[in-house]
N, C-alpha and C positions, 0 to 999 in steps of 0.2 A: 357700336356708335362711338364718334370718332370724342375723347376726352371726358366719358362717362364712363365709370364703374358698373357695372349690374351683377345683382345677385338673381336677379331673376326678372321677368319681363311680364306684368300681369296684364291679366283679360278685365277692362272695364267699359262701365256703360253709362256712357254721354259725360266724362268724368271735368268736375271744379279742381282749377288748380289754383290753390292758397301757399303762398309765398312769406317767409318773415325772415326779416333780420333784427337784431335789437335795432334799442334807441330809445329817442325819450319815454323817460315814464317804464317803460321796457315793456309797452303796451303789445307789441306786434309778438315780439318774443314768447310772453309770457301764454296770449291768447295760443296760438300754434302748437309752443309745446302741450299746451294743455289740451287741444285738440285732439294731438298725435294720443296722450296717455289717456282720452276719455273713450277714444273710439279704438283702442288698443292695435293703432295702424301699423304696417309693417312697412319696412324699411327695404326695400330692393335696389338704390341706388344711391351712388355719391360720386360728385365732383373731387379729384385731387385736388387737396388741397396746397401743395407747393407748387401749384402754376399759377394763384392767385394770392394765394398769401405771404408774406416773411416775419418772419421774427424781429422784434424791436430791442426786445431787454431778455438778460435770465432772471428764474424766481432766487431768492436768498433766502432761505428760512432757516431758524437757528446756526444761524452762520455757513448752512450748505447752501451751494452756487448750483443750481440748475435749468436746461433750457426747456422750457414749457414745451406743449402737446401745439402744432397747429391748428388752428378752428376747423373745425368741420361744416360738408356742405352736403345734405341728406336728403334723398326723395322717400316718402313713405305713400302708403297706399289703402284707401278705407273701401269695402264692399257694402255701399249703402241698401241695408233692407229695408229702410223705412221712406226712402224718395228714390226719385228717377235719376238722380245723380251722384254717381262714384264720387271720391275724392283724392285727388293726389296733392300731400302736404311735402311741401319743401322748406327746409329748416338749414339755418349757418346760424352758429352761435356766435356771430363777427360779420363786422364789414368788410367787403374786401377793397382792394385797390380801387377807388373810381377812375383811375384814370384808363382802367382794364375793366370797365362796366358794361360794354359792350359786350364782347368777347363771353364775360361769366355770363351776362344774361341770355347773350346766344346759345348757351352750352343748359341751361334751363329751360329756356324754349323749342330747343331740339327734342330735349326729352316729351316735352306735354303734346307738342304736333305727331310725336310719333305713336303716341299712345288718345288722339283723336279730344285731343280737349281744343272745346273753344272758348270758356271765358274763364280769366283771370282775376281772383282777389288777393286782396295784400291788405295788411292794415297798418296805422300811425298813429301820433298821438297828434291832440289839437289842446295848447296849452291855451287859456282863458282865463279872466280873471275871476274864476271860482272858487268856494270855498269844499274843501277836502271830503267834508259831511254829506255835501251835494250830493244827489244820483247824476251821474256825468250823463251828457246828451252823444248819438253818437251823429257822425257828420259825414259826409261821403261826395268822391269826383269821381265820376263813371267816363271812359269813352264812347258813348256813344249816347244819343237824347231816348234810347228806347230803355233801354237801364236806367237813366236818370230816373226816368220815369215811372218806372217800378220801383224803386229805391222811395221816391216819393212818396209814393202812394201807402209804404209800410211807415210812414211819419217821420224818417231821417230826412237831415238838412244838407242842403246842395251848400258844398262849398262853391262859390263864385267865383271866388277872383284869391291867390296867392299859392303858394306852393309847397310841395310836400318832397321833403328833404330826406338824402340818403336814399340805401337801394329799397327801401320801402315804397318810395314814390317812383323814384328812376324806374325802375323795373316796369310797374306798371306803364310809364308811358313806351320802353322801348318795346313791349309786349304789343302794344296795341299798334306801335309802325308795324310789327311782322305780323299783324293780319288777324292778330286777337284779339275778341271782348273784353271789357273788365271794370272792376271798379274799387274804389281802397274805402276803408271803411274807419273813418278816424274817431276815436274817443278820448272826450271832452279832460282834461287835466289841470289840475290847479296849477299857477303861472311858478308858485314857490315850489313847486314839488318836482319840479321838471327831471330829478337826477335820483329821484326815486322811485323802484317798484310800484306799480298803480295796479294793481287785481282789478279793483271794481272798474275802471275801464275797460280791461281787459274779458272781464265778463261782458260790460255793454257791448261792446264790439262783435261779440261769440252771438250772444242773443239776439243780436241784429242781425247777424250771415242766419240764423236759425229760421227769422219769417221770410228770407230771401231764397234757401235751401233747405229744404226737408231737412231734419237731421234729431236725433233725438241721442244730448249727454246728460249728464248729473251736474247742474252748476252749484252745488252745495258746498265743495271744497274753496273754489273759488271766493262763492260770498263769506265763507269762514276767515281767507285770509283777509279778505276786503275790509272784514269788524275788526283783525287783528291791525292791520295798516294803519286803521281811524283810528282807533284806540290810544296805539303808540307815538302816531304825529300829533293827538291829542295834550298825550303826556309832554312831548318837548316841546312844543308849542308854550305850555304854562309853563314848563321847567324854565324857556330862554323869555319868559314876561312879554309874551308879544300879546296877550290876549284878541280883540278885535282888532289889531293895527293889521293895515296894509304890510307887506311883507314881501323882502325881495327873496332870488333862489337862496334856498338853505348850502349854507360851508360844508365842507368833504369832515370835519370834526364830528356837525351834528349828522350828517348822514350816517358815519358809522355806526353813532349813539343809538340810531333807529335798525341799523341791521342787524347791531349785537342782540338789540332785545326781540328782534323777530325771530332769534336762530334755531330756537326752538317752537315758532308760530307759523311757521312756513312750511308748506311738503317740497321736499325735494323730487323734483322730475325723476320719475324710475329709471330712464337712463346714468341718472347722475349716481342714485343708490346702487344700482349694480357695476358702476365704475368705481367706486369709493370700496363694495364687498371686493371687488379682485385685485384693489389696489392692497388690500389687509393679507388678502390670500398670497399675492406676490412676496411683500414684505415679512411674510414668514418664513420663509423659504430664504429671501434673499434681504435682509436689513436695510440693506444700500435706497430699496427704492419707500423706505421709511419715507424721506424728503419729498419726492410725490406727492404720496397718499398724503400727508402734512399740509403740502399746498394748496392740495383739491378741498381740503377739509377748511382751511383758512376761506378760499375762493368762495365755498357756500355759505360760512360762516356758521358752520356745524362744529368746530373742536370739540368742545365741549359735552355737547353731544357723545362725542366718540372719545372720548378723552382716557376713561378707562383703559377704553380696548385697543388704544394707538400706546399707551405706556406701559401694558403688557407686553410687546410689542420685544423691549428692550429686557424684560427680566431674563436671569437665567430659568433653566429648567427647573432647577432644585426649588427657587420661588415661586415657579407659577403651581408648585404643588402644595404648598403651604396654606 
């Protein structure tokens, strides 16, 4: 197939294809990867990514100059035992070019028609003026009034009227010009927290596709990070004396102050953990891609974490036997 990778080509039956890109809240992101790692889906396909993507900036870390990995753009694949429908999950950890949205979306709907799916989900966030403690509401645009109306009937809210931004929304609607069903499944976000992780939507959103599609995960990691999210927006909340005031988006300063303290409240996506062990396995061998593994480590905000095992890294021999 003409600008698809395959590792292999599976056999599915009557198969949902769910779609995410980050974005606000990192609600679509987060639900998808956590799909792929509950249902232990396999990975058969990917778009190249230097016909959509470019590079903007290098990383610098302690003073080394390096040019980062391109995003990735991933087909994986679930054999549902417990419903009547397969699932094919598609995952880019990046947006790519809109101005090339056409084209990438053509090259993900090639895949799904070939492999016999007819409806498509994607999910988003819907910022509102909530408060963080809230159980967020999830909210949904279908193409078509027969979906609406199943969507309904499971107690989620027809959005009406406004739009759903980036390829989270885009996609959905050029899906449904080439002749697909679909529907996007947004969860509710506090208006200040727009630039930060939201788990518990991301749950709501999973739990909602769950009475809409057979499907049986563990949402237990999930609501684990969800109390760790509350907890810590809790804490800088009283830290910055906003108690009950209104509140506009939080500064890239306190963001950080929330990531650092989550760094060890958070699972890392298995992907990510088995890119970070061969980024160690590499760096033993060759020192040079030290700088890498450094930045992956910064990017999840795990240093520390590894911080040991990254500054053994540099001892000689004679010390690491001591």
């Amino acid at each position: 197939m003409d600008g698809v990778r395959f590792v292999k080509k599976p056999r599915l039956k009557k198969p949902y294809l769910i779609a995410a890109w980050p974005g606000m809240g990192e609600v679509a992101f987060r639900a998808a990867t956590y799909l792929v790692e509950q249902l232990k889906a396999e990975e058969f396909a990917s778009i190249p990514s230097e016909e959509f993507f470019y590079l903007t900036s290098s990383l610098v870390r302690q003073g080394v100059l390096k040019v980062p990995d391109l995003p990735y753009s991933k087909f994986y694949y679930y054999k549902n035992k417990t419903g009547k429908n397969d699932f094919i999950i598609f995952i880019s950890n990046a947006q790519p070019d809109l101005a090339r949205a056409d084209e990438y979306s053509r090259r993900v709907i090639q895949v799904a028609k070939s492999l016999k799916v007819e409806t498509v989900v994607s999910f988003a966030s819907m910022p509102l003026g909530i408060d963080h403690t809230q159980d967020p509401g999830v909210w949904f645009a279908a193409t078509s009034s027969g979906i609406s109306n199943r969507l309904k009937k499971i107690g989620l809210n027809a959005l009406s009227e406004g739009a759903i931004s980036g390829m989270n929304g885009l996609f959905l609607g050029i899906a449904g010009r080439e002749g697909l069903e679909g529907f996007c499944l947004l969860g509710e976000i506090p208006l200040y927290t727009i630039q930060i992780d939201n788990p518990k939507a991301s749950c709501a959103v999973l739990k909602a596709l769950s009475k809409m599609i057979s499907f049986n995960i563990d949402f237990s990691k999930l609501s684990e990070q969800s109390g760790a999210m509350e907890s810590e927006i809790n804490k800088l909340l009283d830290y910055l004396k906003l108690g009950g005031q209104s509140v506009g988006p939080i500064g890239e300063d306190d963001i950080e102050k929330i990531k650092h303290s989550l760094s060890q409240l958070t699972k890392l996506p298995l992907s990510i953990k088995q890119k970070i062990e061969d980024l160690f396995s590499s760096a033993r061998s060759d020192i040079s891609r030290a700088a890498e593994l450094k930045a992956e480590l910064d990017k999840w905000n795990v240093y520390k974490e590894y911080e040991d095992r990254f500054l053994d890294l540099f001892k000689k021999p004679e010390e690491k036997n001591n």
